[in-house]
C-alpha positions as CSV (number, residue, x, y, z in Angstrom):
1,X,114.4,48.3,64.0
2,X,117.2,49.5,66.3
3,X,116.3,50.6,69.5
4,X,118.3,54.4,70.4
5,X,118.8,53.5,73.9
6,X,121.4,57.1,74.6
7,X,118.3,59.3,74.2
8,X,116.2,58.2,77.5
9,X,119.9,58.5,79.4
10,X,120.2,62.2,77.6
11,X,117.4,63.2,78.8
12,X,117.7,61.5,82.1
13,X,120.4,63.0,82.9
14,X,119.4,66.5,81.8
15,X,116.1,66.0,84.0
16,X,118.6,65.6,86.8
17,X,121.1,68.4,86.4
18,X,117.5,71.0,86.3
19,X,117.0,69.2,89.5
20,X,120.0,69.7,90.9
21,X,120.2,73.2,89.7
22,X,116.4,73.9,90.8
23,X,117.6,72.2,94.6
24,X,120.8,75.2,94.9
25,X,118.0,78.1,93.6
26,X,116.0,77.0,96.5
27,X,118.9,76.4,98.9
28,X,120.0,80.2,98.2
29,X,116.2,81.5,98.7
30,X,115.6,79.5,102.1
31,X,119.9,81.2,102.6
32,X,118.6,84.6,101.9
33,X,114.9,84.9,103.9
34,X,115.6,82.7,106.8
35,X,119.6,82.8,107.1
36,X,121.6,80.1,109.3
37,X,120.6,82.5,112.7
38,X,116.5,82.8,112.8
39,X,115.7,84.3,116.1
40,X,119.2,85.4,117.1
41,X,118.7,87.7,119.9
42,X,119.7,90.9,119.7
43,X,121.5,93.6,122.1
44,X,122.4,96.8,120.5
45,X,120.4,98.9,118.4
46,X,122.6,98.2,115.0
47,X,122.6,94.8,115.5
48,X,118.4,95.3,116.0
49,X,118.5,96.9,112.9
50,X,120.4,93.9,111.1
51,X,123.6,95.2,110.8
52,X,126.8,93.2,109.8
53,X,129.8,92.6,112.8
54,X,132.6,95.4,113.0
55,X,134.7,93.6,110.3
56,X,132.0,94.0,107.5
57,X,132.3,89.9,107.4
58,X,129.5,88.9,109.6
59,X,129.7,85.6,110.7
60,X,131.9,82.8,109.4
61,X,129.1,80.3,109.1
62,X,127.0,82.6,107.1
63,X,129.9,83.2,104.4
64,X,130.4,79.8,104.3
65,X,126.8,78.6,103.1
66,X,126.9,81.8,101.0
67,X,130.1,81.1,99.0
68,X,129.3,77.2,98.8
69,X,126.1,78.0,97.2
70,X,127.5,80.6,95.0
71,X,130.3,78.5,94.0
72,X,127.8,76.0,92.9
73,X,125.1,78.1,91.2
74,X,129.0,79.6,89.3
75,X,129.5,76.2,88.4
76,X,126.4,75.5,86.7
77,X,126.6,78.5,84.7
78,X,129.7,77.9,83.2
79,X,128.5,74.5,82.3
80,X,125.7,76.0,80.5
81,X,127.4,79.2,79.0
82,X,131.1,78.9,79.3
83,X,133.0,82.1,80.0
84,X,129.8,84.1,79.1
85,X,127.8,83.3,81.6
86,X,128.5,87.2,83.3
87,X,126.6,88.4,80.1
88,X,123.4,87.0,82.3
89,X,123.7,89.8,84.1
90,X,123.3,93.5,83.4
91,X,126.4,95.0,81.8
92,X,125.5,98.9,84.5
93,X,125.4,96.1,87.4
94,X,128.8,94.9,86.7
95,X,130.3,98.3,86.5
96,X,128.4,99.5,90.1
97,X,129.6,96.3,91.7
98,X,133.5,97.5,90.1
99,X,133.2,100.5,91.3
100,X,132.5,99.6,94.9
101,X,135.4,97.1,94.8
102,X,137.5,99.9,93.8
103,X,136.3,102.3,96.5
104,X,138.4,100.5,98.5
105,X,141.8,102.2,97.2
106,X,139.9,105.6,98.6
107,X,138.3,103.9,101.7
108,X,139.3,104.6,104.9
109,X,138.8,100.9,106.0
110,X,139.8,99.3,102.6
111,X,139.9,95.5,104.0
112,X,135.9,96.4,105.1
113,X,135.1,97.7,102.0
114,X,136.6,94.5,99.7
115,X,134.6,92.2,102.2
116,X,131.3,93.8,102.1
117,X,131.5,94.3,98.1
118,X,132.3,90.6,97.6
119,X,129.0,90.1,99.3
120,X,127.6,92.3,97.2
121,X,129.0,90.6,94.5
122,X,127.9,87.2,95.6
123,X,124.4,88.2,96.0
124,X,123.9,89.9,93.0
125,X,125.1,87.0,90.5
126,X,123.9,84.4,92.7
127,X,120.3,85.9,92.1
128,X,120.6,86.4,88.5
129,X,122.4,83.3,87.8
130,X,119.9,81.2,89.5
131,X,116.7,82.9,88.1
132,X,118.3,82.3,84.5
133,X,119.0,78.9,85.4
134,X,115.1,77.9,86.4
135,X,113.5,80.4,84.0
136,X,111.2,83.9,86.0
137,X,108.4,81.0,86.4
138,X,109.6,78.6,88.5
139,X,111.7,81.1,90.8
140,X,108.9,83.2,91.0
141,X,107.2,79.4,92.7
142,X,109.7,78.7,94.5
143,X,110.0,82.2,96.2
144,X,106.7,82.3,96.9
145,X,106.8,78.7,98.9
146,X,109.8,79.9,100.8
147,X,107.8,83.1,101.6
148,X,105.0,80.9,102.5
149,X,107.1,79.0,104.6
150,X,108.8,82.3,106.6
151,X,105.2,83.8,107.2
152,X,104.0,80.2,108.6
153,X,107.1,80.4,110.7
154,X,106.9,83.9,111.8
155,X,103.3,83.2,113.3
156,X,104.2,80.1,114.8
157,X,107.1,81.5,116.4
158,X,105.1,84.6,117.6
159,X,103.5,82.5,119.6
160,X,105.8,79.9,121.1
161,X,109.1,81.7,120.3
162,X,110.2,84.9,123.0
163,X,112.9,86.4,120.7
164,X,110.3,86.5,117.7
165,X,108.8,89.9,119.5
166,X,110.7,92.8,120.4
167,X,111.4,92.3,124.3
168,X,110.5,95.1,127.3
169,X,114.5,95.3,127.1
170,X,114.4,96.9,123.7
171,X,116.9,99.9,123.9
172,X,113.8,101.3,122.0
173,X,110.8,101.5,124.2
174,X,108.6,102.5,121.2
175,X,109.7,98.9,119.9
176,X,108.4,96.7,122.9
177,X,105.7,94.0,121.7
178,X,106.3,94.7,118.1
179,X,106.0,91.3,115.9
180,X,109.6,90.4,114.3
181,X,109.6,87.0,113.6
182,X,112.9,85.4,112.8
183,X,114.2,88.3,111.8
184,X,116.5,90.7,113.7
185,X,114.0,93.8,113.7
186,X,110.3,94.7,112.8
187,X,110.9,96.7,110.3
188,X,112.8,93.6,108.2
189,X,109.7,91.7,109.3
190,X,107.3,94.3,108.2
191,X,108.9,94.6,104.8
192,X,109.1,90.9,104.0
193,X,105.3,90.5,104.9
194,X,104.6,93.3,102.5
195,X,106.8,92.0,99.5
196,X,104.8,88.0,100.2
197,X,101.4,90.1,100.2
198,X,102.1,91.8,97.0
199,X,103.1,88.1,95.5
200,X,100.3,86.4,96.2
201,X,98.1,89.1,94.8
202,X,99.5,89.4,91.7
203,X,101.0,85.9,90.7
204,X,99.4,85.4,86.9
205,X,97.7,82.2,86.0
206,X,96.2,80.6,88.8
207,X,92.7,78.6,88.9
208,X,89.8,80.0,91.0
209,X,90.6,77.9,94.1
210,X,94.6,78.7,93.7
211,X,93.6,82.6,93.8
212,X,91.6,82.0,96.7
213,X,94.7,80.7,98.6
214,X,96.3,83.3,97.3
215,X,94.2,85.9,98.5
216,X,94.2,83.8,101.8
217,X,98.1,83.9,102.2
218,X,98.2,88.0,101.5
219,X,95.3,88.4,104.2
220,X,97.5,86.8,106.4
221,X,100.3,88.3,105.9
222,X,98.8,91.7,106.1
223,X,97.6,90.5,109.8
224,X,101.1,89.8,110.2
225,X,102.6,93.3,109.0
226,X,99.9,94.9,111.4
227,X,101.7,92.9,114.2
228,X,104.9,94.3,113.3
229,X,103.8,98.2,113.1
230,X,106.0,98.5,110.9
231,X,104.1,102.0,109.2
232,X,106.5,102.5,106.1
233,X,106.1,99.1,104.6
234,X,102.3,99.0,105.6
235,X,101.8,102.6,103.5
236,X,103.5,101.4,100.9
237,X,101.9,98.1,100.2
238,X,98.8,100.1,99.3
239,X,100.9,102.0,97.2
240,X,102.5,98.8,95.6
241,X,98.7,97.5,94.9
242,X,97.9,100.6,93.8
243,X,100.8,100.3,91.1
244,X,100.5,96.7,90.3
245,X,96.6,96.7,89.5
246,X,97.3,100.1,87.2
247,X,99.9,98.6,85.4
248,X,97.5,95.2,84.7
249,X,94.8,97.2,83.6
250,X,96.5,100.1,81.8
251,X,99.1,98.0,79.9
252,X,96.5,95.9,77.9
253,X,96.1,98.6,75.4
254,X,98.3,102.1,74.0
255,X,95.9,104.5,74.7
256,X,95.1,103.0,78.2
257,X,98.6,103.2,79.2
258,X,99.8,107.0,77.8
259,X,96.1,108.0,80.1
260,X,97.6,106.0,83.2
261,X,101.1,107.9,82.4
262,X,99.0,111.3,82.3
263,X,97.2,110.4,85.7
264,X,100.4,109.6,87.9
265,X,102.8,112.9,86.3
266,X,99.6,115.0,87.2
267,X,100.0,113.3,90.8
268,X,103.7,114.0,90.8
269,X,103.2,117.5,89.8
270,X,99.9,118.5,92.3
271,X,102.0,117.1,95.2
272,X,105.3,119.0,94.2
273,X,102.8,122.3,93.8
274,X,101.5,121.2,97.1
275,X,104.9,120.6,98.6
276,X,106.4,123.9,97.1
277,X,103.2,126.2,98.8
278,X,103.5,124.9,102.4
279,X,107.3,125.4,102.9
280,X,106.7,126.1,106.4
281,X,105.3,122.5,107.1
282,X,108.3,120.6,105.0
283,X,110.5,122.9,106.9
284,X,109.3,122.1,110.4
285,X,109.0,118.3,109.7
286,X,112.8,118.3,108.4
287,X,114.0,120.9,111.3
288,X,112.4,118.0,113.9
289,X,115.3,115.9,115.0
290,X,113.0,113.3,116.1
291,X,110.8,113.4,112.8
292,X,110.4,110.1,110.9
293,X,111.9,108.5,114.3
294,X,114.8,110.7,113.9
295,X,115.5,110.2,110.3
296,X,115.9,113.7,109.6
297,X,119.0,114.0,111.7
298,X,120.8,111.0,109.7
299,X,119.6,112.6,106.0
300,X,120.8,116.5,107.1
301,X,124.4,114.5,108.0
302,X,124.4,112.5,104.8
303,X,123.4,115.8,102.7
304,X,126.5,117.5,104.6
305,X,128.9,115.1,103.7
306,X,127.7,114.5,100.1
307,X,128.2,117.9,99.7
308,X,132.0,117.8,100.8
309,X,132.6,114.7,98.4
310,X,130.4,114.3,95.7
311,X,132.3,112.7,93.6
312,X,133.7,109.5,95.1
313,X,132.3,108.8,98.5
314,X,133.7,107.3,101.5
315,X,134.1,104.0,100.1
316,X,131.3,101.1,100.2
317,X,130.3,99.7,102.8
318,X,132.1,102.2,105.5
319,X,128.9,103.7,107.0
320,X,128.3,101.4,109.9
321,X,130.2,99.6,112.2
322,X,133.2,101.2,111.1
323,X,133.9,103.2,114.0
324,X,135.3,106.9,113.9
325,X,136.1,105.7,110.2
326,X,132.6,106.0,109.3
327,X,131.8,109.1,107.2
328,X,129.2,110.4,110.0
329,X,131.8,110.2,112.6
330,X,132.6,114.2,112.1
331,X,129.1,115.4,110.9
332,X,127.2,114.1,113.9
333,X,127.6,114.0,117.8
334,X,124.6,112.2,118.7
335,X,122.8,109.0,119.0
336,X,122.9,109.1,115.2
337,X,126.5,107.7,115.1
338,X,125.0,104.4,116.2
339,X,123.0,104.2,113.2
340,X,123.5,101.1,111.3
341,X,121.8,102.7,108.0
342,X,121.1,106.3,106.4
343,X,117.2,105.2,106.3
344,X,117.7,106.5,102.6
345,X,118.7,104.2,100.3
346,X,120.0,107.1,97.9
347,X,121.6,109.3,99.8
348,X,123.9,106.5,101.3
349,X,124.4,105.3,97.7
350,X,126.0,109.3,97.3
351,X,127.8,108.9,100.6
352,X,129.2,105.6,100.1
353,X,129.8,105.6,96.5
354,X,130.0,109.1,95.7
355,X,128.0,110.5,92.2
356,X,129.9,107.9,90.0
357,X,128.7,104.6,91.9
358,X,125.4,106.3,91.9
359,X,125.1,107.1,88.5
360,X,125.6,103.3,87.8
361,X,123.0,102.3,90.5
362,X,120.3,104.9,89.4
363,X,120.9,103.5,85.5
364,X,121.1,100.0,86.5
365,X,118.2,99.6,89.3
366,X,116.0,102.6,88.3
367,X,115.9,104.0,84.6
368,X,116.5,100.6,83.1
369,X,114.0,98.7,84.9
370,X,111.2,101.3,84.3
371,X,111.9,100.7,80.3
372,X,111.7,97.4,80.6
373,X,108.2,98.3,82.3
374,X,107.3,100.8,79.8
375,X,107.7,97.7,76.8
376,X,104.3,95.7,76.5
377,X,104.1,91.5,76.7
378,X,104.3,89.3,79.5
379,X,101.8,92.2,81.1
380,X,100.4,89.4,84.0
381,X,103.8,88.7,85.3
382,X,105.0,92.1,84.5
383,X,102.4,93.5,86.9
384,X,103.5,91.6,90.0
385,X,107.1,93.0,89.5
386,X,105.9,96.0,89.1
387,X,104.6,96.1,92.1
388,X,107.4,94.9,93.6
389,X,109.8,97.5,91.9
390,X,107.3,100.3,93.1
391,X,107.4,99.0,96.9
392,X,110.8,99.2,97.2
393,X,112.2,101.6,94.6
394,X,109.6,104.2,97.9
395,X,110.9,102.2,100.5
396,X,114.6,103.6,99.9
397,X,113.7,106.8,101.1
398,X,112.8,105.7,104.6
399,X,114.7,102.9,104.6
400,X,118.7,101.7,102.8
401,X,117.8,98.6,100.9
402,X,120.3,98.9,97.8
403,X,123.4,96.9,98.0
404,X,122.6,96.4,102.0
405,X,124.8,93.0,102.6
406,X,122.4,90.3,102.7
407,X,119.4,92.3,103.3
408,X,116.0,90.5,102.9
409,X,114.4,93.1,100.8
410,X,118.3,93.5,98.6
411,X,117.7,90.2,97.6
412,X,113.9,90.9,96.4
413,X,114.9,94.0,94.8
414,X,117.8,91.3,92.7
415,X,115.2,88.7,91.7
416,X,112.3,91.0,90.8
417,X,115.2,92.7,88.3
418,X,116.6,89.3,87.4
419,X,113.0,88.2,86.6
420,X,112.2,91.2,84.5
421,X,115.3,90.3,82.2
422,X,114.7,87.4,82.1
423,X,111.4,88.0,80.6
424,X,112.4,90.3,78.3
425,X,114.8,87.2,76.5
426,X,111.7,85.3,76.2
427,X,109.3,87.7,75.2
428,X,109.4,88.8,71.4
């Protein structure tokens, strides 16, 4: 009887190439939460808060490891799907990402605006590329072993490492003796402990012993997120557990689910009612510049100027570092003007993007998702995005995570979405 001898080399060799491939995923996670500079020290405030160099480039090492790995995780795609591998991701992402490329032609600093939007670019098909190359299973792993990895880091390096807690030099003496781990600011810190917390929670199909370490690694990093005091991201992991253990209960069954949709538009409603009789309190809250740490000042500029142009916007990525070009430079005299972010993930969409780009963004990271949600199947899995969605779809409105360079919680907010789709190919 002949022997086939090419079949053990066919599937050698495709046993290799899913190595390969799974090796670049993991290359552009350990890229994304640790970065080429852990624990670079940190002078001015928009550098604290992790913002990108005047140029909108950052620096050269970084977009070199970024574009080698996106070049490879391209490559791979083609060989898999030729020419259609942009169809793996969403057709509303594509156009958003367009758009901010052409803001440039309207952008006061066009050469800033191209370079930031190709790093948008880069990071949004280098996470949905690479979760459709390993399948929502195995990148949901691996992120949680790089996760793993940053939170064993961040402690160690609490400890042993000076630059992993905010300094008695902090420009910001409320900062002083705040955990920040490798990362630039506690508030970046603060977020990413939330997100690993939220992970280990939910993550489906684990034995008794594997949801014990689970539970283990989310206590931890909950100590950790303490450590920061970073308050948003502390609130709203409740809220995210809150959402995720609904959703995993609710979702099993019709009538469960239209009850749980009931519950939370009653809750939207009795806070609006509640909201809508205490004026005076929302009115004194927004009228205190130094409210939410002096967010209020940044959101009444950014409500200015997205009244004056609400079509089109100043151009992506022209908010910070971008000197009087920025479109705060003639709405705002203060401190404010040294913001690196509008703390409000929305409204800088409307002042970078104007009601076009954010149109696409609201479609494409917001409506879309939340039918996805809304279909049944895959409930387990669907739970821990959900979750995750919830987190940081609340966390835009004290903080700007959407389309934020290479922003640690950006990159979540990809995956999770990239996840979800890719669930919804596999699930009937």
């Amino acid at each position: 009887m002949a022997i086939d001898t090419a079949a053990p080399l066919i599937w050698f060799d495709a046993a290799r190439k899913k190595r390969v491939e799974e090796a670049i995923v993991l290359v552009f996670l350990f890229l994304a939460f640790i970065g080429v500079t852990p624990f670079k020290a940190s002078d001015t405030l928009a550098e604290q808060l992790g913002a990108v160099s005047q140029t909108g480039a950052g620096d050269s090492l970084r977009q070199i490891c970024y574009l080698a790995v996106f070049a490879l995780i391209v490559f791979a795609a083609i060989r898999r799907h030729g020419a259609a591998f942009l169809e793996c991701v969403p057709f509303v992402l594509l156009g958003l990402l367009c758009w901010c490329v052409a803001s440039a032609l309207w952008s006061p600093e066009p050469a800033v605006t191209v370079r930031r939007a190709g790093l948008g670019v880069v990071l949004v098909l280098s996470g949905f590329l690479s979760v459709e190359a390993v399948g929502a299973q195995k990148a949901l792993r691996m992120w949680r072993w790089v996760l793993l990895a940053v939170l064993v880091i961040n402690f160690v390096s609490v400890k042993f490492v000076a630059a992993a807690v905010h300094p008695p030099s902090e420009l910001d003496p409320a900062l002083i003796g705040n955990w920040r781990g490798i990362y630039g600011h506690k508030n970046i810190a603060g977020s990413v402990a939330a997100m690993t917390a939220l992970i280990f929670v939910f993550t489906p199909g684990r034995s008794l012993y594997g949801k014990l370490f689970d539970l283990a690694v989310a206590a931890a990093s909950l100590v950790f997120l303490l450590g920061t005091h970073s308050k948003s991201s502390l609130g709203l992991l409740l809220v995210g557990l809150l959402a995720g253990g609904i959703y995993r209960l609710a979702w099993k069954r019709e009538l469960d689910r239209a009850i749980a949709l009931i519950a939370v538009m009653l809750g939207l409603i009795a806070i609006t009612v509640f909201l809508i009789a205490d004026q005076n309190m929302l009115t004194r809250v927004l009228d205190d510049p130094t409210g939410f740490t002096g967010r209020t000042e940044i959101w009444k500029a950014e409500v200015a100027y997205i009244r004056d142009h609400p079509i089109f916007g100043a151009g992506f990525g022209t908010f910070a570092n971008t000197g009087k070009a920025s479109p705060l430079a003639h709405y705002v005299g203060s401190w404010v003007t040294s913001a690196n972010h509008g703390h409000n993930g929305y409204l800088q969409l409307l002042v970078t993007v104007g009601g076009v780009g954010f149109l696409f963004a609201f479609l494409g990271l917001v409506l879309l998702p939340l039918a996805d949600f809304w279909r049944r199947g895959a409930v387990p899995m669907k739970a821990l995005l959900f979750s995750l969605f919830v987190f940081l779809i609340l966390h835009n409105l004290m903080e700007t995570d959407f389309l934020e360079g290479d922003g640690v919680t950006w990159v979540g907010f990809i995956l999770l979405l990239a996840m979800l789709r890719n669930l919804r190919k596999e699930t009937p």
